[in-house]
Structure formats: structure tokens, C-alpha cells
N, C-alpha and C positions, 0 to 999 in steps of 0.2 A: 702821294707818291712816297715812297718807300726811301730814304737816305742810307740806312744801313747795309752790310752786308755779312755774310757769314762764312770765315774760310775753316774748313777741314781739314789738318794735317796730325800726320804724327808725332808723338812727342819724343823726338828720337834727338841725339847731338846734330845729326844731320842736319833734321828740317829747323831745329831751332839757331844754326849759322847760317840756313837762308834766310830765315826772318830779319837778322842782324843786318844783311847786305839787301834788305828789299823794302826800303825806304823809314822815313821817318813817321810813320804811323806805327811803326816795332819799335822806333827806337826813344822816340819821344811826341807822345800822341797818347791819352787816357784809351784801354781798349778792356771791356771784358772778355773773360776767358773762361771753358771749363776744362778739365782732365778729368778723364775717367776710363775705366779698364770695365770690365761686366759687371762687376761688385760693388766700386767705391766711384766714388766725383769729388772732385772739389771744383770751388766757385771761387775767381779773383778778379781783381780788374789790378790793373798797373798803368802807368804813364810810357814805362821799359819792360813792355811784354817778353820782350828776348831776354834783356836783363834777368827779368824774373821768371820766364821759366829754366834758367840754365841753374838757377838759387834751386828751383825745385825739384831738379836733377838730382841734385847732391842731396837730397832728403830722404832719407829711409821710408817713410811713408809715402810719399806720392812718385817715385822715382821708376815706381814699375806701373805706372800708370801707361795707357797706349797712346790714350786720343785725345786729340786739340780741337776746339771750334772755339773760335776767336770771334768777337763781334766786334765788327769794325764801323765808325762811324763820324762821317765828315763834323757834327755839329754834335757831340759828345764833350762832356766835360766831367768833374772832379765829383761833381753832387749827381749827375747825373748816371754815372758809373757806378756810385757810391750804393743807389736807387735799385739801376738794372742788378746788380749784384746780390743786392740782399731779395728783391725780388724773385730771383732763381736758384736759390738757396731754402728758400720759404719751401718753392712749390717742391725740387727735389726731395726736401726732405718732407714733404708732407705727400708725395705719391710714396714713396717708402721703397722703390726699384733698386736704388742707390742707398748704399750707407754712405752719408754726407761726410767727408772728411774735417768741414771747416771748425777753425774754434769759434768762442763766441767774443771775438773784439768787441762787438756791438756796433750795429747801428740805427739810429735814432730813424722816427717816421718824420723827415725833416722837409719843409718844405721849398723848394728855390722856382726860379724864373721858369714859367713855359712849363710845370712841372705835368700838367694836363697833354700835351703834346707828346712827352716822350712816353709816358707812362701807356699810352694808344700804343706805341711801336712799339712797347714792351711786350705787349700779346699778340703783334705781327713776330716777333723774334720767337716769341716762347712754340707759337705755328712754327714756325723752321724749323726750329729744337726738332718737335715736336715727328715733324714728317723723315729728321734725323733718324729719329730713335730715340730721341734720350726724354723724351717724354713717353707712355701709351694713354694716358686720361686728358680729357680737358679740363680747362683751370677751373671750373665748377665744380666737376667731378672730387679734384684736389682740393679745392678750398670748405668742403662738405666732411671731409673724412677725418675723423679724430687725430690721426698724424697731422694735418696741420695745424686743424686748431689748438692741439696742446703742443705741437713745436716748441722747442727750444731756440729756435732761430726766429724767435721772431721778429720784427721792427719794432724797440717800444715807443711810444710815444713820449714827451718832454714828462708827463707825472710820470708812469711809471719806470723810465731811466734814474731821474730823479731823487727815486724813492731805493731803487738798487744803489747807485754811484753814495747814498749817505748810510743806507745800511755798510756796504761793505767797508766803508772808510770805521765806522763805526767798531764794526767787527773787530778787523787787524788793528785798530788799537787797544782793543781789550785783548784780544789775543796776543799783543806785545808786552802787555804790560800784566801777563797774569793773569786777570778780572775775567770772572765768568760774566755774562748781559744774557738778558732778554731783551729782545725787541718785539715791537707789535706792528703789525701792516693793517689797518683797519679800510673796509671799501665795501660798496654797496655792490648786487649784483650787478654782472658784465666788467666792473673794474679792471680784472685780470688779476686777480690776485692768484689764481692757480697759473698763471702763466707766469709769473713775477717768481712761485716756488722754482718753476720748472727751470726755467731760467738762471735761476740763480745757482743751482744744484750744478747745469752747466758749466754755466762762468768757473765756479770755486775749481771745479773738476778741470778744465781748461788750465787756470793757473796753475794747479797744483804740476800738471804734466807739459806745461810749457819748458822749453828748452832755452838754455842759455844762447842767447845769440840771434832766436829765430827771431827773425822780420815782423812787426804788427803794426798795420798802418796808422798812422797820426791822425787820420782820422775818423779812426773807429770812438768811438767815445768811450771805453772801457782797456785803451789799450795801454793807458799807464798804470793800469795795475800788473800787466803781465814785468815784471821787475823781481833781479834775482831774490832782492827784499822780503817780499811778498812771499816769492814762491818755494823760501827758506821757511818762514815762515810758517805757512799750512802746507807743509811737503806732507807729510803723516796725517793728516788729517784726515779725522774718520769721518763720514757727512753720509745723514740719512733723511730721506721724506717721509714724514707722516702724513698719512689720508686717511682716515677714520672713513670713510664711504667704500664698500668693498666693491660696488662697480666701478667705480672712480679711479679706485688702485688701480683695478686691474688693467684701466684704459691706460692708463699713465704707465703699467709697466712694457706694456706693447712699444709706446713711444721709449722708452729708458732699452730696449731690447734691440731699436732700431738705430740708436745715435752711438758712435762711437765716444768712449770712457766714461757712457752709461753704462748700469747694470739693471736688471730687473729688479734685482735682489735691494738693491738700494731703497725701492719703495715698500715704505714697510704699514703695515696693520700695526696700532696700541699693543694687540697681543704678541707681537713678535718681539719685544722688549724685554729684557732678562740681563740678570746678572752673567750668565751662559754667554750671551751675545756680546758681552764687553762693551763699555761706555763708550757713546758718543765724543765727538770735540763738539758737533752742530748738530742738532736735529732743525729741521723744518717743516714746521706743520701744517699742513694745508687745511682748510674749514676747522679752524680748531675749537671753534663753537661747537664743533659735535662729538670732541672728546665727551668720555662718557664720566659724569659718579659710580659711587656702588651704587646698583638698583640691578635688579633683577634681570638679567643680561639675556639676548635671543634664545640660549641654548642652556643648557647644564653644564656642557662639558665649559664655556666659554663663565661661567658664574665660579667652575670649580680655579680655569684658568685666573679668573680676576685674584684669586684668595691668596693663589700659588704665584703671582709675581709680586704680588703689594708685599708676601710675607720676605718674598725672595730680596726684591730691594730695601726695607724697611725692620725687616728683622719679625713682624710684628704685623699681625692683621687687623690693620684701624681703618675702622669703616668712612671716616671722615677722607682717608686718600680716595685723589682724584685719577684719572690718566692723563691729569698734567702735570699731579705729581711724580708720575713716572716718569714722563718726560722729561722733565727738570732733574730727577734724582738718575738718569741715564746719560744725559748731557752735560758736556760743560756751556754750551752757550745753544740759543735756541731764539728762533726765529715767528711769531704763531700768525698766522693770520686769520683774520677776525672778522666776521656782521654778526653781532650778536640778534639781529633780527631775521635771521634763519636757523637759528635753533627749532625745532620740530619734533621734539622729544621731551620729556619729562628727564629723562637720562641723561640728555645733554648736559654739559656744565652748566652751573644755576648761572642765573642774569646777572648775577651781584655780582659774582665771582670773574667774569667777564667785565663789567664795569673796572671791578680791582685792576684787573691787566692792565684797564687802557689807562687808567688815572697814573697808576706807579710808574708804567712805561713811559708817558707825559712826563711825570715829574723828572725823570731818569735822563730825558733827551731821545730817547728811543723809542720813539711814538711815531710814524707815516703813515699819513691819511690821502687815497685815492681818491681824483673827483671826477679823472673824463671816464664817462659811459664809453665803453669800447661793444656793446653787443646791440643793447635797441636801438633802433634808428630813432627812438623817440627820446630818448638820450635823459636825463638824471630826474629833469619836469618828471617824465615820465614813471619812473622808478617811485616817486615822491608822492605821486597820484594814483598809484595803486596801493600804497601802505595806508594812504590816508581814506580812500572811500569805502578799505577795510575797518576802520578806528572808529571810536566812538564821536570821531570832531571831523564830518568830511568835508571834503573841499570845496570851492565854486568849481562849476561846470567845466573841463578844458577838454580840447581838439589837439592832437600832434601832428604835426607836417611829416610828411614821406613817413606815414605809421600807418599799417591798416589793421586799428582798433575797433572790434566790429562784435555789437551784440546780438545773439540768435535765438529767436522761440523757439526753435525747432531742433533738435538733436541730428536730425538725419542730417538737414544742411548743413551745419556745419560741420558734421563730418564729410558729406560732399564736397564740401570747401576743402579740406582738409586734403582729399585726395588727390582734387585738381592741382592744390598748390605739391604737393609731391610731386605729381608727373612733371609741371613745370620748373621746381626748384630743388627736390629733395628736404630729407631731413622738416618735413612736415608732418605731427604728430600730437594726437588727442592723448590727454594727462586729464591726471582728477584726484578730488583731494579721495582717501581712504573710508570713503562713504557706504561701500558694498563691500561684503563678506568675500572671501577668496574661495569661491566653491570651486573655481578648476583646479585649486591644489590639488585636491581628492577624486574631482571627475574632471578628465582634461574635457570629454564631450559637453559638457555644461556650460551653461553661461551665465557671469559675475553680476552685469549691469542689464537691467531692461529698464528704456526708459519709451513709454508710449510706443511700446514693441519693434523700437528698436534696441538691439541686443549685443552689445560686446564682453568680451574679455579682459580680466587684468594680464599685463606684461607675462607672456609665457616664462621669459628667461629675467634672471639676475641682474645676468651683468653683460654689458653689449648692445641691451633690449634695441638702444635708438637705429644699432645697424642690422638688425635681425630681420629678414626676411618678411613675417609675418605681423612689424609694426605696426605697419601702417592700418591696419583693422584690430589696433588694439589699444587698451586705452593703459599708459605708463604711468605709475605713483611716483611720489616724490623722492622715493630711496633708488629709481634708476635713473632720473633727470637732474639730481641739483649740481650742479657744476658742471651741466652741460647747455652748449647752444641747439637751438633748434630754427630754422628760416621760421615757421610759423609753428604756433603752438595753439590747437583747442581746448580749452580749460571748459571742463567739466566743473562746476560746483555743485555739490551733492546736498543731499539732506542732514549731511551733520551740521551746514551753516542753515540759521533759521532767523526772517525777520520778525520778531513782536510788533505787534501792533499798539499793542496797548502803551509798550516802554518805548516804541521807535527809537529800536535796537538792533543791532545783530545779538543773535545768540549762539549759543549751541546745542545742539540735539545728541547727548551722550550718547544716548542708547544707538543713533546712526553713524558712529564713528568706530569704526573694527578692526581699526590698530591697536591690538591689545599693549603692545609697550609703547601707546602713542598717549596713554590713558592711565595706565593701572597707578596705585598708589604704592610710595615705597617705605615699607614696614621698615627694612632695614634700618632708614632713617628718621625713621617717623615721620614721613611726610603722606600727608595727602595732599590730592591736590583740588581744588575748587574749577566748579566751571568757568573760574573767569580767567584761570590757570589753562585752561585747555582752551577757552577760547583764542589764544594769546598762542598756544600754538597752531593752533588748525588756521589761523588770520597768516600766521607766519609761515602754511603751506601754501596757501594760494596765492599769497606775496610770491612764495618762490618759482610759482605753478604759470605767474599771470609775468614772468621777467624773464623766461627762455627765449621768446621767439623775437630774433633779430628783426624781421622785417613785419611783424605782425602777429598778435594775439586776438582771438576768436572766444569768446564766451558764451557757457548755456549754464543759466541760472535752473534746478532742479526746484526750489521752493518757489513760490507765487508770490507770497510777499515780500520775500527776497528779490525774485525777479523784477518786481513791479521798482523797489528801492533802487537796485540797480542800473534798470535803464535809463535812470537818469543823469548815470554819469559816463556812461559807454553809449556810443554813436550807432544808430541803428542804419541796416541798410550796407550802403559800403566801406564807412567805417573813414573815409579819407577827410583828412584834414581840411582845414580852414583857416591854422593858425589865429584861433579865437579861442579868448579866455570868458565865459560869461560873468557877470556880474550880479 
């Protein structure tokens, strides 16, 4: 039975001096609340809901809001308000109906008494909302769509608050005292490191436009940095994200397009850096293992662009700059985050170079390292155990609880699999490393992959591909899916991985791998590269290919003796755990 309830009013002087005289649950009794007009919402909770909506009267921004729903509730309290709040904040802004008004005080995914109980009537209330109007999706529906997963609002957990609350302390003391910093965020997949950018691009933005005087509750955990100090401090301050992934931007500028005192324009490509565009105070770079060297870049025009900003910033075209020395020579202070074990390119910045980061930034004090697994349910074991049955040193046998890690002979089933889990969960999708030629570039009626005559396509589209229409019968490479989650992912391993029998090895099969810039060698700098160079990438795609899917990965081995090596560390059949380590 249901203890809550939900009142409807207007947000007028009026109804807010009957709230004052219609008992002590207005006037001192924890109570969430939303406002919102056809456009904007904001989400709060108060102990003096009257009190505080008559504060939000007088505010320029929420004062022409219309409507109230209040949730009221007899066995509510501080954490529990603190919960439903950020809760309906999440989903709002990740249905994207609403431009969400709130800033980001922050708060933590913090656990208290009974938190199992309320958290149930939190999806009986969101139904309310919901048959209101101020929802039209269900929380599925919303927790699937790129708005929420890369929200700015999200709940961090104690590591990645943590790792925010000592960056920024960091920051604003080098920005007090002068001193330009790097920092480094280093985290394996699911960590959230693109959520910790996105986040954090908020916050600054947040402070910078915080107002002397407004209200932030005590116990948001980020709400002692809103201070006129602070916000003297980086008032002017220029702040841009770097994403070297051009569908990735793009995702991320949809979300920066939806949040207020974001901008799209904020999220920027390595190429859009220029003497022209005026220096940075902060850049923040998301996957910055995929800034590029000079090497032979997609395009011409993008090879003629690398010449024309190294000379623009630099004076001087030396082949030895990086695009993190653009970074650095665009910025005063800068932020990178980092897995050097997702690099997937020859072009990426070299391995050393990356090492360099994390060692100086160590040494610097400016070093934070991620450890909860926030996307596989099979949580970091997991992460741990696919790099390593990739490697030359593999593991003993292991099973993951609530993971369904499942190997398949057969191509069609598991793309049957594949399908079903879509209709039941969404966001279920066959990936594969760059094993096959891209022939529907040139003939869309064609088909890329035949494997024992069953026949797909690589990703029709760029950038998007995971919400496209025609996904789901298609199979995604690694430049549309890394930094994204998927519920279940089918990994394809193709024929550029091959096991020797002889070296009981993995190898690699050059001649099957048709990433020509996954591959080629770079004259510019005299590098070639060895297969054991490219094996070290292609191991580092299906790392990245086999750590998408939150509630479960699916694998078909193309090679035989690969196949045969592998099913003995992936669970045949249903794939479900046992929480057993073999020995």
C-alpha cells in the first residue's frame, strides 16, 4: 500500500499562502516538489515547501513557471527526499521534454535505512508523474536513451565524487595562485569517465553562473564550492570538452543542446582548436588516448588541417607535435582522461607517451584513478578477464554472477539472441572487430560479412548508428560504440584474430584486418609498425567490443582454432553464473 500522495497546484502567491496555512507538512515536514511551465522543470525538495517556493517566486528564472506537484509523504525524511529528488531529475532530463532547470549541487548515490522500500514507491510516484503528464516514456524507455546516460545529473557514486570534489579543489588552487596543472583521471571501461567530463563541464558552468545569495542545500555535496570566492574566481572562464570520437561528440552535443548553460559549441573536435578560436583557461578531454600523432589522417583536407594549426600554434610545422600538444599549447589548465588500453589506432598517442602522463601527473599530486565498475554487472573481475584471455598469460577458468557471458558456434543464434534481447530490453547490438571490407560504402545493396550464409552489414550511419532504425540487423565497429553502453552486445571475432597451433598463440592475420588507418605505417615518422604492434591493437578492440554490454556479452569465434582456445574460457549454453573460479 501506497503512503504517498500527490497534490497538483498552481504556482501562484495565492496557492502558495494556502500551503503556509494548510498544516505542517508545508511548513516543516521534508517534501519533494516539481515546477514546470511547457518548456522548463525544476526538481526540489524542502523541509519549508512554502518557505521555499515563495524564495522561487522571486527568482528570475523559475518565477514564471505555472505548476506544482508536490509529493507528500508521511515516512519521508532528509536522505530519502535527497534520493526521490535526484531520481526525477535523472529521468527528466534524460526524456529530454523538459529543459531541466537545476544546477548541479550534487548528489552522491548514497545509501540509508530501508533504502530498498522507498526506491519501489519511487516508480509508483514516477507512474503518477507520469499519467500527469510530465513524463510520456517509461523508465526503460528513459534509462536506454543517450540523454540519460550521458546526463549531467547524474548520482555519482563515493569514487567518482571523490575524484571530482579533489580535482576541483585542485584546480582553484592553481587557478588562485597562477599555476597552470594537468590532471589525469585514469579508469578502465564503464568507470564513467565520460560522465565525470560531462559532469564536471556542468558543475564549473553552474558555479561560474551561480548568483550571490541563492540557496544550495548543505547537503548536496558539491555545494560549498558555489561561494562568491569561487565564483570570482572562474567568472570568465573559458571551459571546453575535447572528444576525439566524432560520434561520441556528436552524442554529447545533443546532450550540451538540452541542458541549460550548456552549449553544443562547447564540445569540440582536436580540429576545431586554433589560434582564431582563442585559448582555453580549461580544456577537458574525454578518451584522450585517442588524440592523434602526425600520421596520415582520414582525409586530405583533415592532413592539410593538422599542418595549418601545429604551424598556427607553434610557429613552425614539427612533426614530432602531438594533439596534446595542442591542447596544452590552447589551454591554460587541462584535464585528460585516460585507458591507455583502448587505444585502437597506430595514430593514437604512442603507449609511452601516455605512460609519461600518468607517471608526471603521479608525481604532480594530480593523478585519480577510478575502480567501481558502474556498467557490467559483472563488475572489474570481469573487465580483468577479458584483457587477459586476450594476452599472452590467460587466466584460470571464471563464471560471473547476474552476467550472461555466453559462447556461440553458430552466427545466426546469436544473432537470434540478439534480437530477442532487443525486443525485451533494447539497446542490444552485434559489433565486430574490422575483419571485413566495407563494400556497402560503394554498393549499399551489398553485403560486408557472410559468415556460413548468414549475411550482414557494417553500421549504415556514423554517428547515432546504436539508435538508428536499422541497428539491429547490423553489425557496429569500434569507431560507433566506444564510449557507449549497450544491455547486450554480440561480438563478432573475425579472421584478423588467428590461434597458432604450433606457438599456442594468438596472432594476427594482417592481410584480414581492413582498417587501413588501423594498420598502415607512418613514413612521416618513421615508424612501422610489427604485428605484434597491431596485434596489441586489434586485442585492444575486442577488449573494448567484449566491455559494452551491461547485462551481457555473447561471442562467435570466426577462426577454429581460435574458437576451439576460447571456449574454454566463455561458458557455453546459458552463459549464467555460478560464482566459481576454476583452479
Amino acid at each position: 500500500m501506497t503512503s504517498f500522495r500527490i497534490e497538483r497546484r498552481n504556482f501562484t502567491h495565492h496557492e502558495i499562502e494556502l500551503l503556509s496555512r494548510s498544516g505542517a507538512q508545508f511548513t516543516n515536514w521534508p517534501v519533494v516538489y516539481t515546477l514546470n511551465d511547457p518548456r522548463d522543470v525544476y526538481v526540489g525538495e524542502s523541509r519549508s515547501v512554502s518557505s521555499r517556493m515563495r524564495q522561487h517566486l522571486k527568482s528570475p528564472e523559475k518565477s514564471g513557471l505555472q505548476r506544482m506537484h508536490l509529493v507528500i509523504d508521511d515516512t519521508f525524511h532528509k536522505s530519502a527526499c535527497l534520493d526521490l529528488e535526484s531520481f526525477l531529475i535523472r529521468l527528466l532530463a534524460g526524456e529530454g521534454r523538459f529543459q531541466v532547470l537545476n544546477g548541479n549541487g550534487g548528489v552522491s548515490d548514497s545509501d540509508y535505512y530501508d533504502r530498498a522500500k522507498y526506491t519501489t514507491s519511487f516508480k509508483q510516484i514516477f507512474d503518477e508523474l507520469r499519467a500527469e503528464g510530465m513524463f510520456e516514456r517509461s523508465i526503460p524507455e528513459i534509462e536506454n536513451s543517450d540523454l540519460f546516460k550521458f546526463s549531467p545529473f547524474k548520482a555519482l557514486n563515493h569514487d567518482q565524487a571523490g575524484a571530482v570534489g579533489e580535482i576541483l579543489d585542485g584546480l582553484l588552487g592553481d587557478v588562485e595562485r597562477g599555476q597552470p596543472s594537468t590532471s589525469v583521471i585514469q579508469g578502465d571501461p564503464g568507470t564513467g569517465k565520460t560522465i565525470i567530463a560531462i559532469y564536471l563541464m556542468k558543475l564549473m558552468r553552474d558555479i561560474q553562473l551561480s548568483q550571490e545569495g541563492e540557496n544550495f542545500d548543505s547537503d548536496s555535496i558539491f555545494s560549498d564550492y558555489f561561494v562568491e570566492g569561487n565564483r570570482d574566481l572562474i567568472a570568465d572562464f573559458k571551459i571546453g570538452l575535447v572528444v576525439p570520437q566524432q560520434s561520441l561528440r556528436s552524442t554529447i552535443r545533443k546532450v550540451f543542446k538540452k541542458t541549460p548553460s550548456l552549449q553544443p559549441g562547447m564540445v569540440l573536435s582536436p580540429f576545431d582548436l586554433s589560434p582564431a578560436e582563442g585559448r582555453y583557461d580549461l580544456l577537458i578531454v574525454d578518451e584522450a588516448h585517442r588524440l592523434s600523432q602526425r600520421a596520415n589522417q582520414p582525409s586530405g583536407p583533415q592532413n592539410k588541417k593538422y599542418r595549418e594549426i601545429t604551424e598556427a600554434l607553434f610557429g613552425i610545422d614539427d612533426l614530432s607535435i602531438t594533439q596534446l600538444d595542442w591542447i596544452r599549447k590552447s589551454s591554460r589548465h587541462q584535464i585528460l582522461l585516460v585507458d591507455a588500453e583502448q587505444s585502437v589506432r597506430p595514430a593514437d598517442l604512442p603507449q609511452r607517451l601516455v605512460r609519461s602522463l600518468i607517471l608526471n601527473s603521479q608525481g604532480e599530486k594530480k593523478f585519480y584513478r577510478l575502480h567501481s565498475q558502474m556498467r557490467v554487472k559483472g563488475g572489474g573481475d570481469y573487465i580483468k578477464y577479458i584483457r587477459a584471455i586476450l594476452s599472452p598469460e590467460p587466466p584460470n577458468r571464471a563464471w560471473f554472477d547476474n552476467y550472461d557471458f555466453r559462447f556461440f558456434d553458430n552466427i545466426r543464434d546469436m544473432h537470434g539472441t540478439i534480437r530477442r534481447r532487443e525486443s525485451e530490453m533494447q539497446l542490444s547490438r552485434l559489433v565486430a572487430g574490422y575483419a571485413w571490407p566495407w563494400k556497402t560504402k560503394n554498393d549499399p545493396n551489398a553485403f560486408d560479412i557472410d559468415i556460413d550464409g548468414h549475411r550482414l552489414r557494417w553500421n549504415q550511419t556514423q554517428t547515432d548508428w546504436i539508435n538508428s532504425t536499422t541497428s539491429v540487423d547490423e553489425v557496429g565497429s569500434i569507431h560507433t560504440v566506444q564510449g557507449y553502453d549497450l544491455n547486450y552486445a554480440g561480438v563478432i571475432i573475425g579472421p584478423d584474430l588467428r590461434f597458432d597451433l604450433e606457438t599456442q598463440s594468438i596472432v594476427v592475420d594482417r592481410a584480414s584486418y581492413f582498417d587501413k588507418k588501423g594498420k598502415e605505417n607512418n613514413p612521416k615518422l618513421g615508424l612501422v609498425y610489427t604485428d605484434i604492434d597491431l596485434l596489441r591493437y586489434i586485442t585492444n578492440i575486442y577488449a573494448v567490443l567484449m566491455t559494452r554490454g551491461m547485462h551481457g556479452t555473447y561471442v562467435y569465434v570466426h577462426d577454429k582454432p581460435l574458437r576451439e582456445y576460447l571456449r574454454h574460457f566463455i561458458p557455453q549454453g546459458t552463459g549464467r553464473s555460478r560464482n566459481h573460479i576454476s583452479r
